[in-house]
Each structure stands twice: as C-alpha cells, then as structure tokens.
C-alpha positions as CSV (number, residue, x, y, z in Angstrom):
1,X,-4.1,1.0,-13.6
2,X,-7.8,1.0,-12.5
3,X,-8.4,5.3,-11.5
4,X,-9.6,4.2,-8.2
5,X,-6.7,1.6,-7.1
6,X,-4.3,4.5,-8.6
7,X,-6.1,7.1,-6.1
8,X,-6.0,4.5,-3.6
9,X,-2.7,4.2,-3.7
10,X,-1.6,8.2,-4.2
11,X,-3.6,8.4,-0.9
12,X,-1.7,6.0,0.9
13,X,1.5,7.2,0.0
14,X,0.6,11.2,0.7
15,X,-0.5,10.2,4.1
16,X,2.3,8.0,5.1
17,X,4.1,10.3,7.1
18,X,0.7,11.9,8.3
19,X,2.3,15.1,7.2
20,X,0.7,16.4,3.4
21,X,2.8,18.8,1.8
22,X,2.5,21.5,-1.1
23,X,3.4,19.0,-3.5
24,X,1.4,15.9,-2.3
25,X,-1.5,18.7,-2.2
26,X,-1.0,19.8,-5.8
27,X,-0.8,16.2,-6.8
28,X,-4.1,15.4,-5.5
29,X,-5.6,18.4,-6.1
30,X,-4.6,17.6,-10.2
31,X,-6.1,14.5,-10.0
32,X,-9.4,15.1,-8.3
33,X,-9.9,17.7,-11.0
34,X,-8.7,15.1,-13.4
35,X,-12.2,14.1,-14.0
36,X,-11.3,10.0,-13.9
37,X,-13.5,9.6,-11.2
38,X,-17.4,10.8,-10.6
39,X,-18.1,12.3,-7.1
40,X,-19.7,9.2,-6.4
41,X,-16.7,7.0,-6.2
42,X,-14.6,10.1,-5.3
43,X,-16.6,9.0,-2.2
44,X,-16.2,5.5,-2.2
45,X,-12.3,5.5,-2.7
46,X,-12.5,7.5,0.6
47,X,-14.7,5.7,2.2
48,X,-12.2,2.8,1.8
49,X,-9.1,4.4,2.2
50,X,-11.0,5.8,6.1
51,X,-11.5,2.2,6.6
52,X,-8.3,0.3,5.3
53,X,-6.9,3.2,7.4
54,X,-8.6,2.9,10.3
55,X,-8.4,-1.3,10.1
56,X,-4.4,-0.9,10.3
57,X,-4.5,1.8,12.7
58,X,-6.3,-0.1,15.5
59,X,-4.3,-2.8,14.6
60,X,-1.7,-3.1,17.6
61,X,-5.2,-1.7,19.7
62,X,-2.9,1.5,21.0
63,X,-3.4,5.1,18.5
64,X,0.0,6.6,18.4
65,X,0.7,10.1,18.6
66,X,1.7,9.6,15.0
67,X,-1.1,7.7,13.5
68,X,-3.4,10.5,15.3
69,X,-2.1,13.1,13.4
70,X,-2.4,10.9,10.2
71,X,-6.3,10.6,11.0
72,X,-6.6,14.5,11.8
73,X,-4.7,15.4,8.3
74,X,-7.0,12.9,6.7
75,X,-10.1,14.7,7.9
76,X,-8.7,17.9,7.0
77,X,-7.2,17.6,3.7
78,X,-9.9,15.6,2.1
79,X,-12.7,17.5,4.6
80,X,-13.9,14.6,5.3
81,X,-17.4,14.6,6.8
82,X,-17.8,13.0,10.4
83,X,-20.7,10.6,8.6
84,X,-17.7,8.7,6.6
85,X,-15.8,8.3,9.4
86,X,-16.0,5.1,12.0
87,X,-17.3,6.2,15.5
88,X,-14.2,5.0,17.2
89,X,-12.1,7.7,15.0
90,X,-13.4,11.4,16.4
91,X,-12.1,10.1,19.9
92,X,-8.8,8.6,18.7
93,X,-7.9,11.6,16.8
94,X,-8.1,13.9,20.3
95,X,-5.0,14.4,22.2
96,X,-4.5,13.1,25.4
C-alpha cells in the first residue's frame, strides 16, 4: 500500500474514538520516524486527513460533543498548526 494512503488510513482509525492511546501513540510515532514519508507530504497527508475530517464532521451541520473532542485530539497529538486547519474548526472545537 501507497505510505501515504497507509498513514491515511492509521490516522483514521487512531482517531475514531477521538480518544489516542499509548499504543495508537507509539504506532504513529514508529511510523513518522519510519522515514516513508518527507515532511513535505507528512504535511499533506494531514492536511487531507483535517479536511476529509472536517468534510464528515460538518456533515449532519451539528459538532457533537464527541466529534469535538476528536478535532481537539487531532490538534494536539499531531500539533497541528492553526494555518492547516479550516476557519470554521477553532470555534467548533470550543465547548459550549
């Protein structure tokens, strides 16, 4: 499998549950060390995954408590700069 569809997809399933733990951590870790992909499209695998993610979370136009928490582990596990994120996600991701 293509190094970017196989991160696309370890993404997907780590976040699932909007919960990342040691384990999911360690696996992704081990493969962004891997060296199969340049920081370059390190960044654009992200970049997708933040949009695929955001497309399906806007989806039913309501942000669940659950999908919130998803967006805020995505920012802080892959420290995710606000500039790669879409405008609409800072708000959604703040608890009301």
């Amino acid at each position: 499998m293509d190094p970017k569809q196989t991160l696309l997809t370890k993404l997907a399933r780590i976040f699932s549950d909007a919960k990342v733990d040691d384990g999911e951590r360690a696996e992704l870790r081990a493969f962004l060390a891997s060296g199969e992909l340049s920081n370059t499209e390190l960044r654009a695998v992200f970049e997708q995954f933040v949009t695929t993610t955001w497309k399906a979370t806007i989806a039913d136009n309501h942000v669940s408590e659950l999908e919130k928490q998803r967006l805020r582990e995505i920012v802080r596990v892959l420290g995710l700069d606000a500039s790669v994120l879409p405008k609409e996600w800072i708000p959604a991701m703040r608890d009301e």
